[in-house]
C-alpha positions as CSV (number, residue, x, y, z in Angstrom):
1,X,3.7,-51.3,26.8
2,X,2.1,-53.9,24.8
3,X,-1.9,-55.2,25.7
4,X,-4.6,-56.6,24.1
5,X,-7.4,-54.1,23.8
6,X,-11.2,-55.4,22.9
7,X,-12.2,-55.0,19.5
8,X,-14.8,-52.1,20.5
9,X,-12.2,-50.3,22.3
10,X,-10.1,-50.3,18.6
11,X,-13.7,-49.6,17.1
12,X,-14.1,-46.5,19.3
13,X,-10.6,-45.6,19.1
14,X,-10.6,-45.4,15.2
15,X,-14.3,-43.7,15.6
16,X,-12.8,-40.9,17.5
17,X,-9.7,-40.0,15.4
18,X,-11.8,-39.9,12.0
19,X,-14.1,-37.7,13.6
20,X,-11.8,-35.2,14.6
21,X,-9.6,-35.9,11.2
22,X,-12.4,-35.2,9.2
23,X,-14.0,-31.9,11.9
24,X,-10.3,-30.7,11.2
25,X,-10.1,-31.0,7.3
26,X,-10.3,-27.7,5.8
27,X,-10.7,-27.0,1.9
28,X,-9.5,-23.5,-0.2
29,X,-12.3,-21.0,-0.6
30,X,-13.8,-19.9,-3.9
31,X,-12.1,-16.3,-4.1
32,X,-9.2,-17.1,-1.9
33,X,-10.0,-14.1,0.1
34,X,-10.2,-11.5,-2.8
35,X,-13.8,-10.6,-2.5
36,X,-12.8,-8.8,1.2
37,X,-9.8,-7.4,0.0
38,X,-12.0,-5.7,-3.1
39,X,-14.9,-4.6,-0.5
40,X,-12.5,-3.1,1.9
41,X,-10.4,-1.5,-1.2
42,X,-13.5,-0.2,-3.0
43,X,-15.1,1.4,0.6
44,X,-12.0,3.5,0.4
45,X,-10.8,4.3,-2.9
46,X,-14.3,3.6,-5.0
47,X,-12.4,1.5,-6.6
48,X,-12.3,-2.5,-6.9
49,X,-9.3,-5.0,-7.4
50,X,-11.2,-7.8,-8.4
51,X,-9.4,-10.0,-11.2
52,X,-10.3,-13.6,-12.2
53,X,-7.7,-15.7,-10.1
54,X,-4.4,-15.7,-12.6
55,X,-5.4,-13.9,-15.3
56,X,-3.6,-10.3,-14.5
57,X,-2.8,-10.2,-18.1
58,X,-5.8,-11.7,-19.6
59,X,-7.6,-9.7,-22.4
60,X,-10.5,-8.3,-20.5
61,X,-7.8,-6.2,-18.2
62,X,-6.2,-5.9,-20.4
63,X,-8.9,-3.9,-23.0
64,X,-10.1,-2.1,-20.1
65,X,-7.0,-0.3,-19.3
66,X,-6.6,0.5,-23.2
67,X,-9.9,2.0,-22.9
68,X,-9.0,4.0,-20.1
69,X,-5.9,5.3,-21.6
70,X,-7.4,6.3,-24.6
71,X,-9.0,9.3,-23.2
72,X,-7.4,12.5,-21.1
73,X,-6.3,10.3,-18.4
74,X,-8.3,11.8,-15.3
75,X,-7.1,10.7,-11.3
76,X,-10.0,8.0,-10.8
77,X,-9.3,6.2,-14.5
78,X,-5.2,6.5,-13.2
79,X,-6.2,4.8,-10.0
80,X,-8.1,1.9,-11.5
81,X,-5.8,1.1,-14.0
82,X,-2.8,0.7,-11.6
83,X,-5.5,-1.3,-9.3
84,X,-5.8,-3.3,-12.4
85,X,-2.3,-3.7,-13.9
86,X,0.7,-3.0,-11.5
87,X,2.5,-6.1,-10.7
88,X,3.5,-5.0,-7.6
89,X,-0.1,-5.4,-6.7
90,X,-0.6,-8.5,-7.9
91,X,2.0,-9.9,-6.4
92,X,0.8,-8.5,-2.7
93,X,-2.4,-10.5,-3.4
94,X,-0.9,-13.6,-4.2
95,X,0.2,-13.7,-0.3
96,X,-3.1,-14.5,0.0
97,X,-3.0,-17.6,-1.3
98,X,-0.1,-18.3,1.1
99,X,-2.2,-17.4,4.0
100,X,-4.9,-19.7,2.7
101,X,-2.6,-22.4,2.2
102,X,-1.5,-22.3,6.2
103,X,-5.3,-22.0,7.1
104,X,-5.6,-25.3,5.1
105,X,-2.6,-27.3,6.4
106,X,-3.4,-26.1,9.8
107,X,-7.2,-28.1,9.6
108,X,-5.4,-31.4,8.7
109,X,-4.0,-33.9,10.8
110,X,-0.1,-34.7,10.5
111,X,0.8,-38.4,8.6
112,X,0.9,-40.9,10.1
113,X,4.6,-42.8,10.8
114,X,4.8,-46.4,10.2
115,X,7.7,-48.6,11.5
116,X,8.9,-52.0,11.0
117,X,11.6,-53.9,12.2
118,X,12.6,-58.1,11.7
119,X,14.8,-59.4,14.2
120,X,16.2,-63.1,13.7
121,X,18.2,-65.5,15.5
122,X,19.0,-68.9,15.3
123,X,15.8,-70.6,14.3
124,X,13.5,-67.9,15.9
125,X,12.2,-64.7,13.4
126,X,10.3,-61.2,15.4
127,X,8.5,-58.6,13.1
128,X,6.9,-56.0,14.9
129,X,4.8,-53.5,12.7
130,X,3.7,-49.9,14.0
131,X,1.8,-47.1,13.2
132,X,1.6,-43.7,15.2
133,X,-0.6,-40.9,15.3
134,X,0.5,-37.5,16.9
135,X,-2.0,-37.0,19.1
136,X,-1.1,-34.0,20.2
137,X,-1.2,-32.2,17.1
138,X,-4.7,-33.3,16.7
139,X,-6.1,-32.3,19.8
140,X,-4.8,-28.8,19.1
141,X,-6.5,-28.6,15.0
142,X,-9.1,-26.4,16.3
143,X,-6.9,-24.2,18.0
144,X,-4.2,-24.1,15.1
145,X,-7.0,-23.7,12.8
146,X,-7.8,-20.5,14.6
147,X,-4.9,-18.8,15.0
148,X,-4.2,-19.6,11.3
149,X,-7.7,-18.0,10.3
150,X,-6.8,-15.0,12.1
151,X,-3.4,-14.9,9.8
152,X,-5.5,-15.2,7.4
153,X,-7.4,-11.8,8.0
154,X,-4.1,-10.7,8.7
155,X,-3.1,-11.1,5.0
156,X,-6.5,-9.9,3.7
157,X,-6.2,-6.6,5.8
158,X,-2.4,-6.2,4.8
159,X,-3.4,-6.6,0.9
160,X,-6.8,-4.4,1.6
161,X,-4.0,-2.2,3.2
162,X,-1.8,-2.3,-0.2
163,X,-4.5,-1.6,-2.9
164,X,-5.5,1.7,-0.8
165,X,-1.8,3.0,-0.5
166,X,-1.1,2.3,-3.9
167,X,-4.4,4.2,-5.0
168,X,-3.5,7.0,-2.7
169,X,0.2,7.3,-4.2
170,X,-1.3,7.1,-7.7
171,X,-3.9,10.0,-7.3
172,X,-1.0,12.1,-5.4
173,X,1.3,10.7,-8.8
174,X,-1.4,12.0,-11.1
175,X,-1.8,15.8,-9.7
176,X,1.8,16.1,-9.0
177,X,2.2,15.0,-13.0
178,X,-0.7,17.3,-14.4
179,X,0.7,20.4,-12.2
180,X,4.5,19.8,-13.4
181,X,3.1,19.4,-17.1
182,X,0.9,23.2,-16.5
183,X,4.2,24.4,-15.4
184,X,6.7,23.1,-17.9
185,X,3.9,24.4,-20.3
186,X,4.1,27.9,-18.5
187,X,8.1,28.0,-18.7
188,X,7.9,27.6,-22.3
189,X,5.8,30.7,-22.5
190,X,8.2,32.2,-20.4
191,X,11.6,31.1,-22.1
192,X,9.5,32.4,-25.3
193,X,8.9,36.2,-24.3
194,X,12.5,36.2,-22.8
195,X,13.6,35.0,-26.1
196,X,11.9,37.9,-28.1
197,X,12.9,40.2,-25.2
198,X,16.5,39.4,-25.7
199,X,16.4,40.2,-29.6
200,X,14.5,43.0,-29.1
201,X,17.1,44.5,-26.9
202,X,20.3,43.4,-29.3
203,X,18.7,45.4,-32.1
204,X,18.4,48.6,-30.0
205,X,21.7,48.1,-29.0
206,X,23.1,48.0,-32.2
207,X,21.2,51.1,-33.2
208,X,22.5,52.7,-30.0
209,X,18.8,53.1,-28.3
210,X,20.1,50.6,-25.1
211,X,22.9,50.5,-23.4
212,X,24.9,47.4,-22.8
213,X,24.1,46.9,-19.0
214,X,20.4,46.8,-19.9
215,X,20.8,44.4,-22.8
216,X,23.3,41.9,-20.8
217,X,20.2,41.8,-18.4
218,X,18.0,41.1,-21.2
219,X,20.4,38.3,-22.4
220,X,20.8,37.0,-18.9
221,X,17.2,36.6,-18.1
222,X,17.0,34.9,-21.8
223,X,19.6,32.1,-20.3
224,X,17.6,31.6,-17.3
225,X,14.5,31.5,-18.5
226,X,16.1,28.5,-21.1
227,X,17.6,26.7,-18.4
228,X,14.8,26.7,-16.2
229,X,12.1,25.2,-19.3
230,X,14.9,22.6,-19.8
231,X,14.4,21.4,-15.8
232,X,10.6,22.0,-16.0
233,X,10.5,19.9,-19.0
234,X,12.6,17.1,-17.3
235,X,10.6,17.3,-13.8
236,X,7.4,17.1,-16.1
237,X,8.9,14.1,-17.3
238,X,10.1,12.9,-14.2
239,X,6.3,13.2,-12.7
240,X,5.2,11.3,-15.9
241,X,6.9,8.7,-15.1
242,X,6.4,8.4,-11.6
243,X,2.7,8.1,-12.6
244,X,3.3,5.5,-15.5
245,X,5.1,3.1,-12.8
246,X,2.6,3.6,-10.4
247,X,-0.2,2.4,-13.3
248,X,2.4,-0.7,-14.1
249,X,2.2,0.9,-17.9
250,X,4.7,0.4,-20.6
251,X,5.6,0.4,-24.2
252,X,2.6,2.2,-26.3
253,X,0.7,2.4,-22.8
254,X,2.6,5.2,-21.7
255,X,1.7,7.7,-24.7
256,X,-1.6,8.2,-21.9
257,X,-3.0,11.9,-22.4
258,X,-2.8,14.3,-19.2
259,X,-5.5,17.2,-19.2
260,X,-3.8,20.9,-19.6
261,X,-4.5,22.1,-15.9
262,X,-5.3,21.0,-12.8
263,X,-9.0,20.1,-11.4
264,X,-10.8,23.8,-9.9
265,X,-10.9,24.1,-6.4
266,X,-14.2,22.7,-4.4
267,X,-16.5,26.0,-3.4
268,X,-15.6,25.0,0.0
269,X,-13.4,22.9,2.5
270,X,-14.5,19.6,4.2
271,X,-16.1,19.8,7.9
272,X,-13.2,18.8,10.3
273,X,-16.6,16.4,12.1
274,X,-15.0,13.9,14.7
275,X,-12.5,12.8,12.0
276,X,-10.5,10.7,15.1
277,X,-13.2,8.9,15.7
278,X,-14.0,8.3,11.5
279,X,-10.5,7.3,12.1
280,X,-10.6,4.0,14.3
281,X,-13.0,2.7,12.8
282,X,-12.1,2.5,9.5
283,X,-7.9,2.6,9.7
284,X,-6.6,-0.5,8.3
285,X,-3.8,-0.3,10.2
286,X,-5.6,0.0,13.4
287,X,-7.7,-2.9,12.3
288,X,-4.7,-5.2,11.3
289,X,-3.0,-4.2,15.3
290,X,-6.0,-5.1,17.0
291,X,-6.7,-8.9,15.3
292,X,-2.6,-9.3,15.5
293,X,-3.1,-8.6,19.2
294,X,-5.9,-11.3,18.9
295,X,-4.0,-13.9,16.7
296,X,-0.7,-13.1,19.6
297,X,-3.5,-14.1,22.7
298,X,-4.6,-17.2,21.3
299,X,-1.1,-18.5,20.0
300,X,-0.4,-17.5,23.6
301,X,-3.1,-20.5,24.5
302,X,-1.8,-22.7,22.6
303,X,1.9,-22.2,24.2
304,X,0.0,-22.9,27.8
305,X,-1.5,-26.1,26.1
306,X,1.6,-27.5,25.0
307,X,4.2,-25.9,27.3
308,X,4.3,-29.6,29.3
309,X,3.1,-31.9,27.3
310,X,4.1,-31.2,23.4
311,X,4.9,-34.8,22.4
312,X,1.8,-37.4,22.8
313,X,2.0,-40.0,20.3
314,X,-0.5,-43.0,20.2
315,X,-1.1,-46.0,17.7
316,X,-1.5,-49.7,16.8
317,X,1.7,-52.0,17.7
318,X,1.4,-55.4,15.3
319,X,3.9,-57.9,16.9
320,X,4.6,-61.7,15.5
321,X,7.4,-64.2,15.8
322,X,8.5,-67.6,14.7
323,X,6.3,-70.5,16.5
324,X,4.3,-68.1,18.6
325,X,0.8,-66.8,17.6
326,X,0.4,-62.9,16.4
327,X,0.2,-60.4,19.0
328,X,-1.8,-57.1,18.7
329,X,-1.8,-54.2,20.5
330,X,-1.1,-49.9,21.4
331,X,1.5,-47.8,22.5
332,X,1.7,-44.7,23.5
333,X,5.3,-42.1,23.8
334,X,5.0,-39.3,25.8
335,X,7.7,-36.5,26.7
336,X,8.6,-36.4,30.1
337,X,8.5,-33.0,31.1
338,X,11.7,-33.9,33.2
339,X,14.1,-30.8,32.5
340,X,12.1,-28.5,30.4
341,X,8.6,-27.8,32.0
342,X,7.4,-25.3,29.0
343,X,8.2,-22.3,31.3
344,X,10.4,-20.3,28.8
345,X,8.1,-20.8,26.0
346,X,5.2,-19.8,28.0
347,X,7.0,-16.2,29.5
348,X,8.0,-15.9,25.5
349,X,4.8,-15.9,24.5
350,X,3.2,-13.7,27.4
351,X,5.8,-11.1,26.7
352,X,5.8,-10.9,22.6
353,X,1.7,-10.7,23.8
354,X,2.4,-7.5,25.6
355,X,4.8,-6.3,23.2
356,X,1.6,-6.5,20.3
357,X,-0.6,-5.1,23.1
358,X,1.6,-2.1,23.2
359,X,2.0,-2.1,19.4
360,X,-2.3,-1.7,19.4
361,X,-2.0,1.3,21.7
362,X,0.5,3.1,19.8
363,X,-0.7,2.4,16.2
364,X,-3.8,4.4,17.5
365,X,-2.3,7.0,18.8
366,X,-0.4,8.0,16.2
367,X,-3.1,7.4,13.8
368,X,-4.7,10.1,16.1
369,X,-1.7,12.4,15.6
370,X,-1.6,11.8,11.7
371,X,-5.6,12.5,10.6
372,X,-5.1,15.8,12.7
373,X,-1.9,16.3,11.2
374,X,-3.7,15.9,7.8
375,X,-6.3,18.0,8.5
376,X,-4.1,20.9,8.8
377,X,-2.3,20.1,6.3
378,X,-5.8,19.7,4.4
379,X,-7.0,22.8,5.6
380,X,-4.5,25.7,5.5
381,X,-3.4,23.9,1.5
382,X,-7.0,24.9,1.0
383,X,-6.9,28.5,2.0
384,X,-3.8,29.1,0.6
385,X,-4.9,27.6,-2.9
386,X,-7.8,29.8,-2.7
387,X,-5.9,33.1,-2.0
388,X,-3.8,32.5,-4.8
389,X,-7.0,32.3,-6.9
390,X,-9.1,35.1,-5.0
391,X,-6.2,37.4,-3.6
392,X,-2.9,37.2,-5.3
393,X,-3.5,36.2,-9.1
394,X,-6.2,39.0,-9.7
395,X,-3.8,41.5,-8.5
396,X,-1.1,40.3,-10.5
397,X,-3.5,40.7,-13.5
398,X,-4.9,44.4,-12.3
399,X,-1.1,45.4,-12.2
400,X,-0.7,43.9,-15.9
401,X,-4.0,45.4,-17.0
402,X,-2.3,48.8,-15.6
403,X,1.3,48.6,-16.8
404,X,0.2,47.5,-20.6
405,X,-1.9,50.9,-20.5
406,X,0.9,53.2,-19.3
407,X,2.6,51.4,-21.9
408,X,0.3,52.3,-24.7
409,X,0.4,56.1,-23.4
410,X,3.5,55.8,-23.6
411,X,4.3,56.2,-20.0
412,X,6.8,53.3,-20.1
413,X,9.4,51.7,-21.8
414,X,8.9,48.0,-23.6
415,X,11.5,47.2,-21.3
416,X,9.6,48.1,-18.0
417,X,6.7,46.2,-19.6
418,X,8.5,43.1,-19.7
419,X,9.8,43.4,-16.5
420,X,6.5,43.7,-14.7
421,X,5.9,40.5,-17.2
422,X,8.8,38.6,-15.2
423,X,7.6,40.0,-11.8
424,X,4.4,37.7,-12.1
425,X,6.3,34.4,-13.2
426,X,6.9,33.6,-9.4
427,X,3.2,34.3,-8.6
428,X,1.5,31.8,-11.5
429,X,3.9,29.2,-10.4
430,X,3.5,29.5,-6.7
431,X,-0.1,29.2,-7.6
432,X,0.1,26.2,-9.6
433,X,1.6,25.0,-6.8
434,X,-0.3,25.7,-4.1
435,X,-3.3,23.8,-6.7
436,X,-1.3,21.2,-6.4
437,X,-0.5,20.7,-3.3
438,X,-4.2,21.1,-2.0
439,X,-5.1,18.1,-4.2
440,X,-2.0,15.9,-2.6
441,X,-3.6,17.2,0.7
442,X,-6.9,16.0,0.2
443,X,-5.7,13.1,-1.0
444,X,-3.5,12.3,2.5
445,X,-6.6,13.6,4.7
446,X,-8.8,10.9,2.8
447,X,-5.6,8.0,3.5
448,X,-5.4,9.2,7.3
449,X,-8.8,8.6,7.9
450,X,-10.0,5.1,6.4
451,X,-6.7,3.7,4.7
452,X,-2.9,3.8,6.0
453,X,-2.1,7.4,7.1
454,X,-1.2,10.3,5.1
455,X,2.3,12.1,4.5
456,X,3.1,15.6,5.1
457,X,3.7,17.6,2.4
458,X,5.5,21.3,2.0
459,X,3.3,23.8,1.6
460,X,5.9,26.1,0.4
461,X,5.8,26.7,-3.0
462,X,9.7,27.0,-3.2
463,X,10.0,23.6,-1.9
464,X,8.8,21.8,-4.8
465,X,9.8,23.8,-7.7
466,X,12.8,25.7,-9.1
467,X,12.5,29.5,-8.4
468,X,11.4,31.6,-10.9
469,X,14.3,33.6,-12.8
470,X,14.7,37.5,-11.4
471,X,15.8,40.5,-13.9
């Protein structure tokens, strides 16, 4: 369809499209979203992620994680230097300047297509000229632009969401490290007195003052005691590690210093409060379920805009031909919704909305299930830590104090010294881990309430260490 429109109907036609062209355009912010990610992150962890854009490995980081490895490496210095320097980090971040990307392209309008065509016959010569605009896809910017600043949040909450799991994983990396390091430090001791225990026994043997049962015992518990500092040593090592690739160190950056023991226990647990409550309102996975629900409902108006008409193309038709004056005009292609009426897409798009509705509902309630979960976990770590250290460890000490003066009146044997020695080897290391694992604990409570959920953890001291060897 070919007509001659007035030249203020063009006027107002080319009015209207630059207005919305340029109410569409959108241009790349100044942090590329980093400045939320680094509040949300820092509300959480008291830690920030901010890094001039591209310059992970510029000097600045770079001397400030030297600095913080050059002192006993405590867990708030281990969590900003892998905030700081691991790559897996970084690279989480960068999806941020995808999202951003998509927010931009979704604020501009599509080119413009341009056709020509000659046709010629005998004497006669037709060139028509053409430019179309989708229309469509115009009409729709603000709505795009929307849904794509939504996504946007999206990445912002998922990378927010990233930093705090990765600070959380590197404080539980650092106490499971210090704890295996106090132990391995407490084998050696062991393997040490076993050691003199075991020569002690050969020479009364040889002067006939032991008899072989009791110095194959000795000998045996020597072995033991040997083989269990050689795994202590490796799962110390093993936890160094762990920590070292959580902090993205390498090279000379890994000689870090650990302190000797564990932190104290706090003089008393945290207040359960309304910690479900706490809990949606500052979950990031909550928050990230709730605005996809929101991003799903408005894509869902977008399908209902389009679901008939999704092809609307307009533009200026340029027609000449040999002997005849130039003809102007429009045209316009439209779709016709003859055999596909948008239904399908439209009862697509209502049910992946109800699928992210129900999504919503159950991300809260397990996040419900988790901080109480925590809590426990929080709470009876605590008590347990503390009987060791109230309870259980002064006893072991009275019975020492008690054996080692029976010894020196000569009540006792060396050898029934020693093995009241052994007896308390189970209780120190059940107590260093029982430090432990009220640390990793706290840690997890502090994720299920304002960052990604915590994990459980075994609050047996058997399940994380090797059992102590038995005479």
């Amino acid at each position: 369809m070919t007509t001659k429109p007035s030249t203020s109907s063009l006027r107002a036609i080319s009015t209207g499209v630059l207005v919305l062209v340029l109410s569409g355009c959108a241009t790349f912010s100044n942090d590329g979203g980093l400045d939320a990610v680094s509040a949300m992150t820092a509300e959480r962890t008291g830690q920030d992620v901010r890094l001039p854009k591209g310059t992970a490995d510029s000097e600045a980081a770079q001397a400030e994680l030297a600095q913080l490895l050059k002192q006993p490496l405590s867990a708030d210095n281990a969590v900003r230097a892998a905030l700081i320097n691991n790559r897996g980090l970084r690279a989480s971040l960068a999806e941020l300047g995808v999202a951003e990307a998509d927010l931009v392209q979704a604020g501009r309008m599509s080119n413009p297509g341009f056709s020509f065509s000659r046709l010629s016959g005998g004497d006669e010569k037709e060139i028509e000229r053409s430019v179309m605009f989708d229309l469509v896809g115009l009409l729709t910017i603000p709505i795009r632009r929307d849904i794509e600043s939504r996504r946007f949040e999206s990445a912002k909450l998922v990378a927010a969401t990233d930093a705090v799991r990765l600070a959380a994983d590197t404080r539980k990396a650092y106490f499971a490290a210090v704890a295996a390091v106090q132990s391995a430090r407490y084998a050696e001791q062991v393997r040490e007195a076993a050691q003199a225990s075991a020569e002690l026994a050969q020479r009364m043997a040889k002067v006939g003052n032991l008899s072989a049962l009791d110095q194959a015992r000795e000998q045996a518990f020597s072995a033991e005691a040997t083989a269990q500092f050689a795994r202590a040593r490796h799962n110390a090592t093993a936890a160094r590690e762990q920590l070292s690739r959580m902090m993205g160190v390498w090279g000379s950056n890994t000689a870090f210093r650990l302190p000797d023991k564990l932190p104290d226990l706090p003089a008393a647990p945290r207040d359960v409060g309304n910690i479900e409550a706490l809990a949606m309102q500052q979950r990031l996975d909550v928050r990230l379920a709730k605005l996809e629900t929101e991003s799903t409902a408005r894509a869902l108006g977008l399908s209902k805009a389009t679901g008939v008409i999704n092809v609307l193309d307009a533009g200026y038709v340029n027609s000449s031909k040999s002997g005849s004056p130039r003809e102007n005009g429009y045209e316009i292609e439209l779709a016709l919704p003859i055999f596909d009426w948008g239904g399908a897409r439209i009862a697509k798009s209502e049910a992946i909305y109800m699928q992210s509705v129900h999504r919503t509902a159950n991300t809260a309630t397990v996040a419900r299930s988790q901080v109480r979960e925590a809590y426990s976990a929080y709470r009876t770590s605590y008590d347990v830590a503390r009987h060791y250290r109230d309870e259980i460890v002064p006893l072991r000490k009275k019975i020492s104090e008690e054996t080692l003066l029976r010894y020196n009146g000569m009540l006792m044997s060396v050898f029934e010294l020693l093995a009241d020695a052994r007896a308390q080897i189970t209780g120190v290391n059940a107590a260093i881990d029982a430090q432990r694992d009220y640390w990793i604990a706290e840690t997890d409570l502090q994720a299920a309430i304002s960052g990604t959920g915590g994990s459980s953890i075994s609050l047996s001291a058997s399940a994380s260490a090797e059992a102590a060897p038995e005479h």
